[in-house]
N, C-alpha and C positions, 0 to 999 in steps of 0.2 A: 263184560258188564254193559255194554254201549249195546249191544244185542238184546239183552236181556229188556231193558230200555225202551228201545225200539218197539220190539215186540212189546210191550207195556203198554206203552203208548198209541200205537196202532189199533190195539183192543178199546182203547180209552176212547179213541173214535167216536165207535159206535153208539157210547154212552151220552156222548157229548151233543148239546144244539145245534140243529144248523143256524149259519148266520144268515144278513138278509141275501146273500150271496148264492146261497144254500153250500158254502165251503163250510167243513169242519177244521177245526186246528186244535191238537195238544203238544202241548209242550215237552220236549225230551231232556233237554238242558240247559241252565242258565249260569251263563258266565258273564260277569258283569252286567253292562246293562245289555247285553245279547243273550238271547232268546235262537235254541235251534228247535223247530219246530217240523214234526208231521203235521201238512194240509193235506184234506181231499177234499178234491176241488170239483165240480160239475163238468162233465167232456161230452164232447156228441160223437167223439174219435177211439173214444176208450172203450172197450166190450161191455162194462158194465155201467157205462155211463157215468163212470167216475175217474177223476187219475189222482195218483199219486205222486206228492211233491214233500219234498225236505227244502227249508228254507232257514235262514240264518235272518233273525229282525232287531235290530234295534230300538228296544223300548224308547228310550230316550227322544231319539227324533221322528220314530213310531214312522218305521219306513222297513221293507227290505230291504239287505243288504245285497243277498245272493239268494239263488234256489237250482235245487235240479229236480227234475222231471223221472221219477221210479217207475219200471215198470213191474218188481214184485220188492218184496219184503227184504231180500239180501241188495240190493240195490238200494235202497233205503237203510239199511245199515251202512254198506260202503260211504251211500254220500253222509253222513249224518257224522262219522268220523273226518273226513274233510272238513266240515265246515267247523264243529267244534274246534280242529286246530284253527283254521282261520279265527274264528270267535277269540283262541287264545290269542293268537298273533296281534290280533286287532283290541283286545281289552289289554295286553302288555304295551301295546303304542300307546296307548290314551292314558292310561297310568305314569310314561316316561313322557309322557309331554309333547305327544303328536309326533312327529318326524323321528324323534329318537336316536337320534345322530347319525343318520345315515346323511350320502353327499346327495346335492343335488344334482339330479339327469341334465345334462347339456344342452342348451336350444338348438334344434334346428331351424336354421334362417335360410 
């Protein structure tokens, strides 16, 4: 289904404006207030002058969270299920109240 998705959204591309950036971004899933999104972003590195990135945003404080760098369509599936579980991970911490009851890490002095 996350494939299906993907591909969905990758087509949606094309459809979509550029920003002033000349990046495009569609949205593949939204879990809480995160957002996993296909960018294509402008490259002078990329054969087609364009690269492909999956990122995870948080509406909320309207920030990336994470992102990777795709060089085809199955690599952008791969990362796109990654980050959805972190997006889970991370909308089940904020729901349990931040920390969640884990311990805290130890200082190094």
């Amino acid at each position: 289904m996350i494939a299906k998705r993907v591909t969905q959204s990758y087509l949606g591309l094309f459809l979509t404006s550029k920003g002033a950036d000349g990046s495009r971004a569609a949205v593949v899933a939204r879990i809480g207030v995160f957002e996993v999104r296909l960018v294509e972003m402008p490259s002078f590195n990329a054969p087609e002058g364009l690269s492909l990135w999956v990122e995870l945003y948080d509406r909320d404080l309207k920030l990336n969270v994470d992102s990777c760098k795709c060089s085809d369509l199955d690599e952008a599936i791969d990362a796109t299920h990654r980050l959805i579980d972190l997006a889970r991970g991370l909308n089940n911490e904020a729901r349990e109240g931040g920390c969640g009851g884990t311990e805290p890490l130890p200082l190094d002095l």
